[in-house]
C-alpha positions as CSV (number, residue, x, y, z in Angstrom):
1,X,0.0,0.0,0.0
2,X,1.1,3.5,-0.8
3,X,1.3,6.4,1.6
4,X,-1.1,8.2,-0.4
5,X,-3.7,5.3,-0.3
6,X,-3.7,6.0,3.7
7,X,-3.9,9.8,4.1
8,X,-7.6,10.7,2.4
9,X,-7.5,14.2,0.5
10,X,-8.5,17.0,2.7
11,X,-11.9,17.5,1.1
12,X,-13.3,14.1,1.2
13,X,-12.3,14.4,5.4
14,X,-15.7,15.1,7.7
15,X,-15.4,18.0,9.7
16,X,-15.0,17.6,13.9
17,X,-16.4,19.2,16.2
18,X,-14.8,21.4,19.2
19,X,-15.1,18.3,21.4
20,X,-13.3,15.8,18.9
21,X,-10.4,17.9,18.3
22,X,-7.1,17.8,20.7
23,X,-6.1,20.8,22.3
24,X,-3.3,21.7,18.9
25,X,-5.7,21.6,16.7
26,X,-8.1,23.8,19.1
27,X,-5.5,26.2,19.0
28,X,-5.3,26.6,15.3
29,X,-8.9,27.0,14.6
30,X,-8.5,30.3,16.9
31,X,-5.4,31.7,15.8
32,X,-6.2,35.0,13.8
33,X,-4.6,34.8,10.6
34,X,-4.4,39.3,10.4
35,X,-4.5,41.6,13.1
36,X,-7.9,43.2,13.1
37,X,-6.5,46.5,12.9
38,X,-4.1,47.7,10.2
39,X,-2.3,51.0,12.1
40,X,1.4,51.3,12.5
41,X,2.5,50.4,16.2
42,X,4.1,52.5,18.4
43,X,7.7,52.0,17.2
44,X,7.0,52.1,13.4
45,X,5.4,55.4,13.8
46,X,8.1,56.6,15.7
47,X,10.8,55.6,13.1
48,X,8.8,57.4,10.4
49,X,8.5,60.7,12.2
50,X,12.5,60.2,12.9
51,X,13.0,60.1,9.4
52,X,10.6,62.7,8.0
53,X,12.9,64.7,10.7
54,X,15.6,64.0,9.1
55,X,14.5,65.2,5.9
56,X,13.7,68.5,7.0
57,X,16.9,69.0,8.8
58,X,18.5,68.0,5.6
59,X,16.4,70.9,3.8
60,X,17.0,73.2,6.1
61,X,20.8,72.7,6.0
62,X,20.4,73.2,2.4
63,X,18.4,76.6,2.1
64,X,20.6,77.8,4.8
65,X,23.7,77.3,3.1
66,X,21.8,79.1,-0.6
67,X,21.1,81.7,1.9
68,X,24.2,82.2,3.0
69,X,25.7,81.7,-1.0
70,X,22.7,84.2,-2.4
71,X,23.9,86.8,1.2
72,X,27.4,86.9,-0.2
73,X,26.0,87.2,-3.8
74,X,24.4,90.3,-3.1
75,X,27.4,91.4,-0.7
76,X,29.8,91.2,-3.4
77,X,27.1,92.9,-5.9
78,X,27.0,96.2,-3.5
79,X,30.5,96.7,-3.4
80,X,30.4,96.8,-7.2
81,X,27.5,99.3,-7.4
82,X,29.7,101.2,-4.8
83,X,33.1,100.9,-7.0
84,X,30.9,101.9,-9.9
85,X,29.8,105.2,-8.0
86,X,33.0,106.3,-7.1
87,X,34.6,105.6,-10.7
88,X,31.4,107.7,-12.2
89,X,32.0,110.8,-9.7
90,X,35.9,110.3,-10.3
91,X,35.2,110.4,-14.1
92,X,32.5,112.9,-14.0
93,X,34.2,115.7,-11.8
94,X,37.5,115.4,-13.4
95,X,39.4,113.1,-10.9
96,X,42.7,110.7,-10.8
97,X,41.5,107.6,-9.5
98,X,42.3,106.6,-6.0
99,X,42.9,110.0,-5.4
């Protein structure tokens, strides 16, 4: 005889009832196979606000360092405008330069 021959197919077995079945197989039956609720827990929802902080430090370091490039931008744009003033008046009321 095969092994096969012995063990019947699962849908030709009869159901038991709570009474017939060992305390394993009791067990099973009332396992839940998903949580009933589908949240984050406490320590996922913490790691995602630690790294949605992180991005925003990130950014921040970035526009602070384009604000500090676009400060010294417009820093080295006024003395320009300032040189350019001097050199008109120089030119204008007859003037050496650095005079």
């Amino acid at each position: 005889m095969s092994l096969g021959a012995q063990i019947p197919p699962l849908f030709l077995m009869k159901p038991t009832s709570p009474q017939q079945m060992n305390t394993s197989q009791h067990l099973e039956l009332n396992k839940p196979s998903l949580p009933l609720w589908g949240g984050f827990t406490l320590i996922e929802l913490s790691v995602m606000i630690l790294v949605i902080l992180t991005f925003i430090s990130i950014l921040c370091i970035g526009a602070r360092a384009w604000k500090r490039g676009s400060d010294r931008a417009q820093c080295v744009m006024n003395i320009r405008n300032v040189q350019l003033a001097v050199r008109g008046y120089a030119n204008s009321n007859d003037l050496d330069a650095g005079s």
